[in-house]
TORDO-20233 format. One record per residue (C-alpha): y, z, x; residue number from 1. Coordinates in Angstrom, 3 decimals. Last residue first. Example, Ala and Ser with C-alpha at 12.3 -4.5 7.8 and 13.67 -1.06 7.14 Angstrom:
// residues 2
<pt><north>-1.060</north><up>7.140</up><east>13.670</east><nr>2</nr></pt>
<pt><north>-4.500</north><up>7.800</up><east>12.300</east><nr>1</nr></pt>
// end
This chain:
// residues 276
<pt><north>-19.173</north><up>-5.779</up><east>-20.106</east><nr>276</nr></pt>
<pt><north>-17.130</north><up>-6.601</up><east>-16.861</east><nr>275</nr></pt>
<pt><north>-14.394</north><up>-3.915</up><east>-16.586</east><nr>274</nr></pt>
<pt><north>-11.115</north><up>-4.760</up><east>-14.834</east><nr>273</nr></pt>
<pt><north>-9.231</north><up>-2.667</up><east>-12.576</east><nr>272</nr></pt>
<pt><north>-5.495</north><up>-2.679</up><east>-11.246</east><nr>271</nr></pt>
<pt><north>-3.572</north><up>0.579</up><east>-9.723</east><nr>270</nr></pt>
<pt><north>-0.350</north><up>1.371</up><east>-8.456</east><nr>269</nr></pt>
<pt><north>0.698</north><up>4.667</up><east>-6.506</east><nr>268</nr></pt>
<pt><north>4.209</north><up>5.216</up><east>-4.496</east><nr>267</nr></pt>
<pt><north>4.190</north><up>7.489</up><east>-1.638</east><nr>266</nr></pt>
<pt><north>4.577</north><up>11.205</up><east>-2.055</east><nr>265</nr></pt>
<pt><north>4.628</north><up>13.799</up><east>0.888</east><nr>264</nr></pt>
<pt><north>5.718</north><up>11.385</up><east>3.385</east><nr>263</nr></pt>
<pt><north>3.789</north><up>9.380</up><east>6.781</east><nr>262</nr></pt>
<pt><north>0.339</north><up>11.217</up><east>5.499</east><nr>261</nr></pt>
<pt><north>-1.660</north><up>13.425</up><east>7.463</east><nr>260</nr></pt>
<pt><north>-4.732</north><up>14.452</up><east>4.398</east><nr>259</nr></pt>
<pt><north>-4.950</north><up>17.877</up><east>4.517</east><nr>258</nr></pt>
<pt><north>-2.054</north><up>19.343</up><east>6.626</east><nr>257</nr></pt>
<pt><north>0.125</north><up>16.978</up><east>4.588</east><nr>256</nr></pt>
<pt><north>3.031</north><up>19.751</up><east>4.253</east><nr>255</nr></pt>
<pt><north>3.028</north><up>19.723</up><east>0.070</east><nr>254</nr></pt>
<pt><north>-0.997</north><up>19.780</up><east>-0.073</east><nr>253</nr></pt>
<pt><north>-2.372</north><up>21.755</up><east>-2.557</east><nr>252</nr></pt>
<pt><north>0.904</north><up>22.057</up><east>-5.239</east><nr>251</nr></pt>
<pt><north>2.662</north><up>18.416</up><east>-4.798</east><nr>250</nr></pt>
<pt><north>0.103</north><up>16.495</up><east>-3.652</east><nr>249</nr></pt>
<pt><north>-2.464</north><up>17.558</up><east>-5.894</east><nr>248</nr></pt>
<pt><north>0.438</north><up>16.764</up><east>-8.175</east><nr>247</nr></pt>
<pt><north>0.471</north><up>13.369</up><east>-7.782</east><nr>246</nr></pt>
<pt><north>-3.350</north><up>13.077</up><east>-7.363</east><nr>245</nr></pt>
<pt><north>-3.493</north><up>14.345</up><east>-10.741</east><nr>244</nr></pt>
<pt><north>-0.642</north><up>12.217</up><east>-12.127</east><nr>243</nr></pt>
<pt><north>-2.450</north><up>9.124</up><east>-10.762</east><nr>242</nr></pt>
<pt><north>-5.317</north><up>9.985</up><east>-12.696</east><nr>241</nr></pt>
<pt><north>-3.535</north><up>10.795</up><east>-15.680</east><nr>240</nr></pt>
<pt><north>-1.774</north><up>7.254</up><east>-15.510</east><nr>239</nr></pt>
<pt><north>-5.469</north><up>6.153</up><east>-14.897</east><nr>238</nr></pt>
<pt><north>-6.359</north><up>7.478</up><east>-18.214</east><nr>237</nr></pt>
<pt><north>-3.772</north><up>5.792</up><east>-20.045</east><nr>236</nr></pt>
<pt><north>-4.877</north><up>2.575</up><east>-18.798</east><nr>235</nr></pt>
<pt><north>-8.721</north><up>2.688</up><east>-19.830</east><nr>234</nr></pt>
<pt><north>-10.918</north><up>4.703</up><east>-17.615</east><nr>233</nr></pt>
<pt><north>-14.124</north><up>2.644</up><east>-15.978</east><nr>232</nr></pt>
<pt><north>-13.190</north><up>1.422</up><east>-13.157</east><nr>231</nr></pt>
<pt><north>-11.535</north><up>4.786</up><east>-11.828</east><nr>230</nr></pt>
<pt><north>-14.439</north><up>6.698</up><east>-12.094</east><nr>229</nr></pt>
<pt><north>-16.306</north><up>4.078</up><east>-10.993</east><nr>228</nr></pt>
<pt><north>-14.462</north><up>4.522</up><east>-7.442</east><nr>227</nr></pt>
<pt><north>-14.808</north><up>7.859</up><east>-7.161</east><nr>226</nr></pt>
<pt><north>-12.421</north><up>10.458</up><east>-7.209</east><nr>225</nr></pt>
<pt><north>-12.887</north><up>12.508</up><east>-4.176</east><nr>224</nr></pt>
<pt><north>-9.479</north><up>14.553</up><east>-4.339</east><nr>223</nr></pt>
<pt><north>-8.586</north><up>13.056</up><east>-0.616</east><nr>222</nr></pt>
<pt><north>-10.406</north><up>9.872</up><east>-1.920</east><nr>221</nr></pt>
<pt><north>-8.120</north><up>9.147</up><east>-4.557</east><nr>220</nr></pt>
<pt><north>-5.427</north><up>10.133</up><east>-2.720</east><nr>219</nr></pt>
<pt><north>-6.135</north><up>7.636</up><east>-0.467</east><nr>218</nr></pt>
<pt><north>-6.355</north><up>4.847</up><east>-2.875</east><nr>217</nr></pt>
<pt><north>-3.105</north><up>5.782</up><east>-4.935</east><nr>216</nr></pt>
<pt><north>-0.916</north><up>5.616</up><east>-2.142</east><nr>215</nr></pt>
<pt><north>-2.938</north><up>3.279</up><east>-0.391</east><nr>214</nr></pt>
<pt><north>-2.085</north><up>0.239</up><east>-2.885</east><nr>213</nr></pt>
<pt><north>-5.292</north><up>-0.005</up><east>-5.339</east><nr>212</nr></pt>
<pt><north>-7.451</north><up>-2.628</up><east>-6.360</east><nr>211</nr></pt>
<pt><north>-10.464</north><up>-1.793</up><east>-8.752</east><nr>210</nr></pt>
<pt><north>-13.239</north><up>-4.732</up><east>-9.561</east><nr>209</nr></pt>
<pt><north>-16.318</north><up>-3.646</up><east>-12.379</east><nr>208</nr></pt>
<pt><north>-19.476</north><up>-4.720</up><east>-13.423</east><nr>207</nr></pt>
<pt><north>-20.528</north><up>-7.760</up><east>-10.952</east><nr>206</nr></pt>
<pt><north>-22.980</north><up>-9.886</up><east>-10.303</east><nr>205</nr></pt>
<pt><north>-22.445</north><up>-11.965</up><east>-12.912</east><nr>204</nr></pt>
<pt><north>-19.364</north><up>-12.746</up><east>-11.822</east><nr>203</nr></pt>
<pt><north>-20.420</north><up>-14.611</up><east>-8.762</east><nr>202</nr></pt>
<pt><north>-18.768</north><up>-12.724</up><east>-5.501</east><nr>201</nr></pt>
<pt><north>-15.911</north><up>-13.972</up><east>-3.026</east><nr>200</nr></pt>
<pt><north>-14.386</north><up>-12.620</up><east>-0.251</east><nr>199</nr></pt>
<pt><north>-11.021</north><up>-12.652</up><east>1.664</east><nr>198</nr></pt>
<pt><north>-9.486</north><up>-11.112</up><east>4.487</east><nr>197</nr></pt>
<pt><north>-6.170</north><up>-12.279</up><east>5.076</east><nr>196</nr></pt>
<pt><north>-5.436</north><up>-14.066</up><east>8.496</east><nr>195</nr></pt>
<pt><north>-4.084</north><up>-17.395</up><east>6.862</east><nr>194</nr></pt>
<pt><north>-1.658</north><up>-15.201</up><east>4.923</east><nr>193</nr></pt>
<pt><north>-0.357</north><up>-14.781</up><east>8.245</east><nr>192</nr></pt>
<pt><north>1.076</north><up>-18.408</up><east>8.262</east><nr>191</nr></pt>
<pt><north>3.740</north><up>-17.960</up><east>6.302</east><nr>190</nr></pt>
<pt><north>5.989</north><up>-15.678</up><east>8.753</east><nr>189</nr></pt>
<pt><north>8.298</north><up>-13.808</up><east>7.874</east><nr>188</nr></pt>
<pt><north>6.820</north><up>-11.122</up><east>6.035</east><nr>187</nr></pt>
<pt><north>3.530</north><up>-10.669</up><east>4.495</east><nr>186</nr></pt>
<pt><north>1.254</north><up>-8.693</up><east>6.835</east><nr>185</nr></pt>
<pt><north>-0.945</north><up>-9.600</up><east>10.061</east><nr>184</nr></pt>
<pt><north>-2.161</north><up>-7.003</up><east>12.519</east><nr>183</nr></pt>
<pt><north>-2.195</north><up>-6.863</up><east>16.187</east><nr>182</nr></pt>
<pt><north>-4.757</north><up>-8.640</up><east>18.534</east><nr>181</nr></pt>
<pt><north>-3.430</north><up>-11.975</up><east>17.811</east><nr>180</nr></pt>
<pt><north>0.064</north><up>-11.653</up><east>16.440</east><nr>179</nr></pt>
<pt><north>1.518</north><up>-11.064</up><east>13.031</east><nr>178</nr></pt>
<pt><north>3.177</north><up>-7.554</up><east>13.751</east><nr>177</nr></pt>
<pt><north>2.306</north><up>-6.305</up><east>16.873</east><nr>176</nr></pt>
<pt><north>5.656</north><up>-5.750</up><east>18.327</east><nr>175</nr></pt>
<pt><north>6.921</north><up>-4.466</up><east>15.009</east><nr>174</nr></pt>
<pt><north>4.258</north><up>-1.742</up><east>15.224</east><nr>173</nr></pt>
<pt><north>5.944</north><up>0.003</up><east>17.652</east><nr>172</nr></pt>
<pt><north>9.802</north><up>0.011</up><east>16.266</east><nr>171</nr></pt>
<pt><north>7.791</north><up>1.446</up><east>13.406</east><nr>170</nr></pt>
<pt><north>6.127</north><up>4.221</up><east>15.150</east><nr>169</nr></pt>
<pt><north>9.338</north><up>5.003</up><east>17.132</east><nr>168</nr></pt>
<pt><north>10.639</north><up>5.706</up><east>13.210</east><nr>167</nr></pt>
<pt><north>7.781</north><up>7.531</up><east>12.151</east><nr>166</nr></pt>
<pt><north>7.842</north><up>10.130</up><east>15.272</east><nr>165</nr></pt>
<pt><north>11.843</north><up>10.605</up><east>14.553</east><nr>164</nr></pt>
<pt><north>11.164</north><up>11.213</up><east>10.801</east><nr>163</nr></pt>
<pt><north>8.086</north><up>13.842</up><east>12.259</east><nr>162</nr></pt>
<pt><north>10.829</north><up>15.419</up><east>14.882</east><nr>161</nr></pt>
<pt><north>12.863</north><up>16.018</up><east>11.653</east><nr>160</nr></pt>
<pt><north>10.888</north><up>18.052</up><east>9.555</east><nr>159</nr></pt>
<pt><north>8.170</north><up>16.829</up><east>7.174</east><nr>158</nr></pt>
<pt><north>5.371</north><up>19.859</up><east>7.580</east><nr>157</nr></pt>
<pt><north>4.535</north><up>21.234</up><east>11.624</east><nr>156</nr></pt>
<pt><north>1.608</north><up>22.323</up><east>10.028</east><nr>155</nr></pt>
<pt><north>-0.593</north><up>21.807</up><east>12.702</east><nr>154</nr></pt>
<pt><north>-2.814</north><up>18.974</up><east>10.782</east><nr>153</nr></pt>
<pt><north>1.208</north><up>17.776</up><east>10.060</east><nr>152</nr></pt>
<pt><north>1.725</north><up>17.598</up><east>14.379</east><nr>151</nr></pt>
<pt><north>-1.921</north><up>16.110</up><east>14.470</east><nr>150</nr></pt>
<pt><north>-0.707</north><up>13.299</up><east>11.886</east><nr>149</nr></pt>
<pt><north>2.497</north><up>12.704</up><east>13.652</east><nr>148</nr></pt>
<pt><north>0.919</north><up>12.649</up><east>17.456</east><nr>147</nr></pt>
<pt><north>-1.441</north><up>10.261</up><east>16.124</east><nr>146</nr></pt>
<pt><north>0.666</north><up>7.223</up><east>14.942</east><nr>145</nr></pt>
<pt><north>2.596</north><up>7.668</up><east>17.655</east><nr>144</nr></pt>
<pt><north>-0.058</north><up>7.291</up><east>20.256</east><nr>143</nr></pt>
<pt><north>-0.680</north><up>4.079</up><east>18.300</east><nr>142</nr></pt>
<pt><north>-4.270</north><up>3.214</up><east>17.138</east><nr>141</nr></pt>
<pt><north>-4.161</north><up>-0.456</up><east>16.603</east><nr>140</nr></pt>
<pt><north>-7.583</north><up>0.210</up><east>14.100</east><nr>139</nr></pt>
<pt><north>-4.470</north><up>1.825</up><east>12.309</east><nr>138</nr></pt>
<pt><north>-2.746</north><up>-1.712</up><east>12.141</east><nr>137</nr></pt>
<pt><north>-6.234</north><up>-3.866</up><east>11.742</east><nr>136</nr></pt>
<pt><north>-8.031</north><up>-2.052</up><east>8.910</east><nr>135</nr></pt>
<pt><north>-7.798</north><up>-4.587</up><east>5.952</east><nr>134</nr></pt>
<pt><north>-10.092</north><up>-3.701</up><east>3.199</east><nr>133</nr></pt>
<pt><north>-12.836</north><up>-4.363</up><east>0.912</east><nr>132</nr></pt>
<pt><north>-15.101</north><up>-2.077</up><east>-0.559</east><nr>131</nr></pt>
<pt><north>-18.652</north><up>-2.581</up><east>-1.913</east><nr>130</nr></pt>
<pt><north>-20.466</north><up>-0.778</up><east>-4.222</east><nr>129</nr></pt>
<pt><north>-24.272</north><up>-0.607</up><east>-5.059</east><nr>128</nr></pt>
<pt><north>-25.765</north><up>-0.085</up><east>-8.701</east><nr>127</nr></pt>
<pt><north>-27.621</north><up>-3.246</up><east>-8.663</east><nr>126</nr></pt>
<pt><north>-24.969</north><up>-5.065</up><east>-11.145</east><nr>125</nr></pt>
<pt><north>-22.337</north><up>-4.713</up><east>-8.342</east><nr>124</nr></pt>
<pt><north>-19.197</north><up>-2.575</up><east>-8.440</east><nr>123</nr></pt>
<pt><north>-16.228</north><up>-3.454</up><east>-6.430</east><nr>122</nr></pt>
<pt><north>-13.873</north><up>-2.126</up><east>-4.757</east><nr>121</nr></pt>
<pt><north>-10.312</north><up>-3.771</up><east>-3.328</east><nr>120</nr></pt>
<pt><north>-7.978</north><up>-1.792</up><east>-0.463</east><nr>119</nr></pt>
<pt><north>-4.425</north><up>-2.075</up><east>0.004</east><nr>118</nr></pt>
<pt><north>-3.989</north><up>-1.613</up><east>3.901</east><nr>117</nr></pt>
<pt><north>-2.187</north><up>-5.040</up><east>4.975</east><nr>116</nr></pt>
<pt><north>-3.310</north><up>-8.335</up><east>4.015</east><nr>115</nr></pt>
<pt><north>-6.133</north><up>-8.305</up><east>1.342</east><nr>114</nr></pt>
<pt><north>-8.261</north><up>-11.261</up><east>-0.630</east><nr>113</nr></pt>
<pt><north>-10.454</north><up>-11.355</up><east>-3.360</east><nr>112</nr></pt>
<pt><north>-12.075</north><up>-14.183</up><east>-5.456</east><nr>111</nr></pt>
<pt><north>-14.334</north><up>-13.783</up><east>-8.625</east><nr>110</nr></pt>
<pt><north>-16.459</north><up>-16.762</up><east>-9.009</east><nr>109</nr></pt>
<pt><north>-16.637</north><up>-17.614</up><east>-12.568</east><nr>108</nr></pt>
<pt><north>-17.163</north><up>-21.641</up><east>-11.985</east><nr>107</nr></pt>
<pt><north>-13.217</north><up>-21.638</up><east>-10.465</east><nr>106</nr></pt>
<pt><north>-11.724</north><up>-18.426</up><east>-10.025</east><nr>105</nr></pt>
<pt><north>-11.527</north><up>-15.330</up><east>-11.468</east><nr>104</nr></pt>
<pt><north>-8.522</north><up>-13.629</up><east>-9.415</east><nr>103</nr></pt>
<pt><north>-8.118</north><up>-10.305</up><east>-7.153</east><nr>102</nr></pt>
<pt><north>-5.531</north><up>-10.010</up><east>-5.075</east><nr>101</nr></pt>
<pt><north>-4.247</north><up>-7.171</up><east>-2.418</east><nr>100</nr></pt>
<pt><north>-0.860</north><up>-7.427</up><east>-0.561</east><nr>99</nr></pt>
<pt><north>0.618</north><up>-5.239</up><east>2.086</east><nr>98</nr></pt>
<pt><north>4.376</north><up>-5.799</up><east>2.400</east><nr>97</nr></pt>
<pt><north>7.318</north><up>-6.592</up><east>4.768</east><nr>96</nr></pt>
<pt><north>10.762</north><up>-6.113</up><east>5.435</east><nr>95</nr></pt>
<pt><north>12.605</north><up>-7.750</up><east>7.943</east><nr>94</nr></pt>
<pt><north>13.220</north><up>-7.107</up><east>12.046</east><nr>93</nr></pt>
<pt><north>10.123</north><up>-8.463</up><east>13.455</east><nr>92</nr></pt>
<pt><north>11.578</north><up>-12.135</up><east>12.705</east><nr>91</nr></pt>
<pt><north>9.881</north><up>-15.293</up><east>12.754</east><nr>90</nr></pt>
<pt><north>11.693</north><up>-17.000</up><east>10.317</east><nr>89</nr></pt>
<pt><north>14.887</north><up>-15.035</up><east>9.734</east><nr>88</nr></pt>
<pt><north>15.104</north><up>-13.956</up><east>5.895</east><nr>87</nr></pt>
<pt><north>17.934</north><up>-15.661</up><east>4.037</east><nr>86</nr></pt>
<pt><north>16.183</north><up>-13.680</up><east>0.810</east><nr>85</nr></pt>
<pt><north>15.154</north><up>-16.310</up><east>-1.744</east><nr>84</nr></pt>
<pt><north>14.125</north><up>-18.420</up><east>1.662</east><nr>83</nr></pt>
<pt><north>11.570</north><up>-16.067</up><east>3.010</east><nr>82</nr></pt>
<pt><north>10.301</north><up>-15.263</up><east>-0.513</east><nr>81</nr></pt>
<pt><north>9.351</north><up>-18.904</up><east>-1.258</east><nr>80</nr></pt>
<pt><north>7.595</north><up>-18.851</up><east>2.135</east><nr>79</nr></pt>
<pt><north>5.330</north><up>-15.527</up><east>1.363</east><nr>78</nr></pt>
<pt><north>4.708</north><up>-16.880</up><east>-2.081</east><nr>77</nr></pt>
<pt><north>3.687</north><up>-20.581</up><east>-0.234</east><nr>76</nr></pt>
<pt><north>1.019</north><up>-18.537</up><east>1.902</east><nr>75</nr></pt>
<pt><north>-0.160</north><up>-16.224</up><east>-0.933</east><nr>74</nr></pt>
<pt><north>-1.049</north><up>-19.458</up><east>-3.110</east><nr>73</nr></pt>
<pt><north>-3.043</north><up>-21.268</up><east>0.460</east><nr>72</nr></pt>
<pt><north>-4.132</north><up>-17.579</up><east>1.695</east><nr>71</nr></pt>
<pt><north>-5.970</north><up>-17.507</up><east>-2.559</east><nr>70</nr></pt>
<pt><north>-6.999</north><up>-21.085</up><east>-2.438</east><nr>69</nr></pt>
<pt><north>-6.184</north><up>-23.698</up><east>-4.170</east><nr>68</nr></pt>
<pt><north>-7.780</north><up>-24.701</up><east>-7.714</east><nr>67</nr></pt>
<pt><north>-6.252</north><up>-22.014</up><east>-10.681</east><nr>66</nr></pt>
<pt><north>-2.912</north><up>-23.360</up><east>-10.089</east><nr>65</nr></pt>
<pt><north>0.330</north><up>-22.464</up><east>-11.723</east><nr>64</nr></pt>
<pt><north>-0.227</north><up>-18.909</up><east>-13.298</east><nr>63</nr></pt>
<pt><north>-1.019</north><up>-17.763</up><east>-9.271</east><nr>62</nr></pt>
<pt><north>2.437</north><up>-19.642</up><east>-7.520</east><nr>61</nr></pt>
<pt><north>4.155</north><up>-17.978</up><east>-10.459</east><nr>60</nr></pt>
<pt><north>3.175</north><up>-14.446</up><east>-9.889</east><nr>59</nr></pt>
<pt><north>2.543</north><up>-14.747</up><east>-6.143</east><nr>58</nr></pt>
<pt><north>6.483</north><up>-15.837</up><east>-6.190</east><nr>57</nr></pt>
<pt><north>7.687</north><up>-12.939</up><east>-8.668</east><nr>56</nr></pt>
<pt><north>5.636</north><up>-10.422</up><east>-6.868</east><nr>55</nr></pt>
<pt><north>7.046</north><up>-11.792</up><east>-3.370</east><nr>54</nr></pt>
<pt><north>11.079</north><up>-11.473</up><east>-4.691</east><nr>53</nr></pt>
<pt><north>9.817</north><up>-7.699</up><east>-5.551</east><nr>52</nr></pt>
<pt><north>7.940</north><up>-7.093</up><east>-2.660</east><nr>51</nr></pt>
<pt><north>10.921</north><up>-8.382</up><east>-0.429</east><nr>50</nr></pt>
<pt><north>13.300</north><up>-5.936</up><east>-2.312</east><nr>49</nr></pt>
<pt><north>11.222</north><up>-3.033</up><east>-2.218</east><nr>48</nr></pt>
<pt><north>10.676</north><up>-3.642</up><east>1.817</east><nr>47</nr></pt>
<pt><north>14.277</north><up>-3.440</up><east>1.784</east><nr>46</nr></pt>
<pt><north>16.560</north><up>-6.208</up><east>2.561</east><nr>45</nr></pt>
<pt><north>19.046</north><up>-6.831</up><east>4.986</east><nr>44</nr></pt>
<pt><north>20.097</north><up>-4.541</up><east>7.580</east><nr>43</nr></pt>
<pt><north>17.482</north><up>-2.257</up><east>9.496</east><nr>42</nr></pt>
<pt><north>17.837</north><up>1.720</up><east>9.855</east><nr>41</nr></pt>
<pt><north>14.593</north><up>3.556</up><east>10.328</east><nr>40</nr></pt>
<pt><north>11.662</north><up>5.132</up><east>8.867</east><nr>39</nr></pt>
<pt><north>11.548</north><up>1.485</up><east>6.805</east><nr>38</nr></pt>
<pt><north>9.309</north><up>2.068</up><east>3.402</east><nr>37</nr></pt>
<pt><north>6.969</north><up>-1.010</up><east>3.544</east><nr>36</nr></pt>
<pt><north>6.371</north><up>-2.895</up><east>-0.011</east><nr>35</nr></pt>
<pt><north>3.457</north><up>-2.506</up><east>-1.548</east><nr>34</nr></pt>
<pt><north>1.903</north><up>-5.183</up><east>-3.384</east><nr>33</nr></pt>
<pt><north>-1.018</north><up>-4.919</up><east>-6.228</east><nr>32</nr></pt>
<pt><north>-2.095</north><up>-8.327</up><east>-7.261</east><nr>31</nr></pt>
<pt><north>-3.783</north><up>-9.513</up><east>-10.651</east><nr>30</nr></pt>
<pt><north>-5.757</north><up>-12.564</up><east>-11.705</east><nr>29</nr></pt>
<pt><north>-7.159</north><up>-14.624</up><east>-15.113</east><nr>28</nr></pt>
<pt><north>-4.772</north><up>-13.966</up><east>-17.755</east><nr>27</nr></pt>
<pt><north>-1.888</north><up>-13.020</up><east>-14.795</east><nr>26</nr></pt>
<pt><north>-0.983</north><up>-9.436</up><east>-14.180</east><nr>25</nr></pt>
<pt><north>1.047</north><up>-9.023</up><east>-10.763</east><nr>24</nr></pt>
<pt><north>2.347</north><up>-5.564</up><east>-10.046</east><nr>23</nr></pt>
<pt><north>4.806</north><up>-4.281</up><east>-7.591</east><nr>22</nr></pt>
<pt><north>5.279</north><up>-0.738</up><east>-5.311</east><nr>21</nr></pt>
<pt><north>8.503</north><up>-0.017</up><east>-3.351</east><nr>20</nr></pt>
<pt><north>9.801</north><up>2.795</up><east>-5.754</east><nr>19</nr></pt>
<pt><north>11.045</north><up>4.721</up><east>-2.632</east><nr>18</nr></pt>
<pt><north>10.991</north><up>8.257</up><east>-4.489</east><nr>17</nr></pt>
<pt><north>7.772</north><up>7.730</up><east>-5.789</east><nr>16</nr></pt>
<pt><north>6.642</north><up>5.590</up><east>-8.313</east><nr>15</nr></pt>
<pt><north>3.498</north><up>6.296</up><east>-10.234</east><nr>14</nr></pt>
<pt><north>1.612</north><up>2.965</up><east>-11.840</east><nr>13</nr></pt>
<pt><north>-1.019</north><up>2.248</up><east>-14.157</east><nr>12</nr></pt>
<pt><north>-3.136</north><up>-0.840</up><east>-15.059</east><nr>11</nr></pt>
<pt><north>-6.255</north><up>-2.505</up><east>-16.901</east><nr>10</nr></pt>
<pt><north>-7.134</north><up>-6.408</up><east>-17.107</east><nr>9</nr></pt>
<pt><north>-10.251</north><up>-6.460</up><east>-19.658</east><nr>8</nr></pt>
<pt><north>-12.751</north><up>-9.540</up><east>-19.200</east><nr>7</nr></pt>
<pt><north>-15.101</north><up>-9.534</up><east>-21.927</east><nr>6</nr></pt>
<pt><north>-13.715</north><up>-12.591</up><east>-23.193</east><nr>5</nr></pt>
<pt><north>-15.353</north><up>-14.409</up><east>-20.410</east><nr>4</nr></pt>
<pt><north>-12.399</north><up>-16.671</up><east>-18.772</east><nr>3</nr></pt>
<pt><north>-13.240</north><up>-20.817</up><east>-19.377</east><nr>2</nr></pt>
<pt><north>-12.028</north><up>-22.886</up><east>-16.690</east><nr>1</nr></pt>
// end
């Protein structure tokens, strides 16, 4: 397979406090992954620790084969990472972590797939955009879920009844983790890469690709950075970028009454490339 030179991999991250974010850069692919932040106490692992041991997997399963599919490479990288970690098959009770791809496949086709609430955008040669995403845990709608963000609409701010709320939320979600009519995410079980959304687009329809874990992709929106925007700035600009929404965090919105959020700062990585 021959990659267009024009091709130009660009990156920035922002950790926050939990540092749970990874990157994958490959010469013809990247992956944002972001690791969950448990609300409350499990042994074993962190969700930093599982998307760490799952970069390093997607990383090698992704420089190794350029021919099998993107659920088939994210399926054995969920595997590998089960048995680096003595991880319970099956379990509800492990870390997990939302993963987001984007590789230049076979004949130029540009692949993309998403488990878990990173989000992919794209910019076509007609002008139009197109998003990608994976909506199926909020689309789940738990009453927890929406007595913490009305509670920080309130003002109630990042007290101790809102840890409490995130914690029941978590012990909620497990119960629909990688089932039919829950949500699917990288954890213990292989076989939910199988659920991933994916899509695929010719590269010559395309001018730009931008994947972003929600930290940085919902603060993009909540200061209404678009999309190009983000495309088109060069790596040291989207450290900027990130610093911006960092401190619109910080200085406008310290309590989350504007944009509900599970902690004040969440970790922020972000992967474009231009197509010239």
């Amino acid at each position: 397979m021959t990659v267009p030179a024009q091709i130009n991999i660009r990156t920035a991250q922002l950790p926050a406090g939990s540092n749970e974010d990874r990157l994958v850069v490959t010469a013809t692919s990247f992956a944002v992954i972001d690791g969950a932040t448990s609300h409350y106490k499990v042994p074993g692992p962190s969700g930093g620790d599982y998307a760490e041991q799952l970069a390093a997997a997607l990383g090698s399963e992704l420089r190794s084969t350029t021919s099998e599919s993107l659920k088939t490479i994210l399926g054995r990288a969920i595997d590998r990472t089960i048995s680096s970690l003595d991880l319970v098959p099956n379990s509800s009770a492990a870390p997990s972590c939302t993963v987001a791809i984007v590789r230049i496949g076979e004949s130029n086709l540009v692949e993309a797939l998403v488990l878990g609430d990173s989000t992919i955008a794209f910019g076509l040669r007609d002008g139009s955009e197109e998003v990608l995403t994976d909506d199926r845990l909020g689309a789940l709608d738990l009453p927890a879920s929406r007595e913490y963000r009305d509670r920080l609409r309130s003002g109630s701010g990042y007290d101790e009844t809102h840890r409490a709320l995130l914690s029941n939320l978590q012990e909620d979600q497990a119960r629909y983790r990688n089932r039919d009519g829950g949500y699917w995410i990288a954890s213990t079980d292989p076989s939910a890469a199988e659920h991933a959304i994916v899509i695929a687009c010719p590269i010559e329809d395309l001018r730009w690709v931008v994947s972003a874990t929600d930290g940085a992709a919902d603060a993009f929106d909540s200061l209404g950075m678009a999309w190009e925007t983000i495309a088109t700035a060069d790596s040291e600009r989207l450290s900027d970028l990130l610093m911006q929404c960092h401190v619109w965090e910080q200085s406008v919105d310290p309590s989350g009454s504007i944009r509900p959020r599970s902690k004040q700062h969440d970790d922020k990585t972000v992967a474009t490339f231009m197509i010239a």
